[in-house]
N, C-alpha and C positions, 0 to 999 in steps of 0.2 A: 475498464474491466474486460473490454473484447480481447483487445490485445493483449493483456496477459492470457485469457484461456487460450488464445490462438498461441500465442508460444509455449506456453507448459504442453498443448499436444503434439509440441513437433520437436520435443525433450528441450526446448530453450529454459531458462530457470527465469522465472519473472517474477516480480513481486510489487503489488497493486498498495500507492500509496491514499490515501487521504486523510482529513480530520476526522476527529470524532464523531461527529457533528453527520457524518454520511454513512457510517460502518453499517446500520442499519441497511438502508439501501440498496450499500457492495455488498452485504450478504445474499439478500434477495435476488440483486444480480447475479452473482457469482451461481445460487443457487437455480436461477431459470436457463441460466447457459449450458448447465449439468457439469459443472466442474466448479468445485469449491476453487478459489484460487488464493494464493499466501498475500496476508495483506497486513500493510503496517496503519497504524493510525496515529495522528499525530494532536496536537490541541487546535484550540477552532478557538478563535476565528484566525486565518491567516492572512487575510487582506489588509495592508494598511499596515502590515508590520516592517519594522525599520530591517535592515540588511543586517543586522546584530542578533536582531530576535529569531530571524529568517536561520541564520546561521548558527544559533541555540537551539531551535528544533529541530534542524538536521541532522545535528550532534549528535541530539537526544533518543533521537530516532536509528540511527546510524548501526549501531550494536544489532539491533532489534532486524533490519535491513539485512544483514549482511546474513544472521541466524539463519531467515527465511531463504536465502539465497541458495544456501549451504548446506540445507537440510533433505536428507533423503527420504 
């Protein structure tokens, strides 16, 4: 989370990934650093998942990613 608020302040486009599982959290964070930052969340648990599963929720996430990227 640092490192994306430190790049959104210095115009870099960043976008903070995690599970579901943490959004709580990244908000909190995001919200102590005083800079909301663009964040994608993905399903939980991601430990222990095969390189296929790994590669469906990148997918899945991918659109959502690139939105945040690209948004003014």
């Amino acid at each position: 989370m640092h490192d994306i608020v430190d790049l959104e302040s210095r115009g870099i486009p960043g976008v903070f990934v995690a599970t579901v599982q943490f959004e709580d959290g990244a908000v909190a964070q995001a919200r102590a650093l005083g800079a909301p930052a663009a964040a994608v969340y993905t399903e939980h648990p991601i430990q222990d998942r095969t390189d296929d599963e790994m590669l469906g929720i990148a997918n899945a996430a991918f659109d959502a990613l690139v939105a945040r990227l690209t948004q003014n």
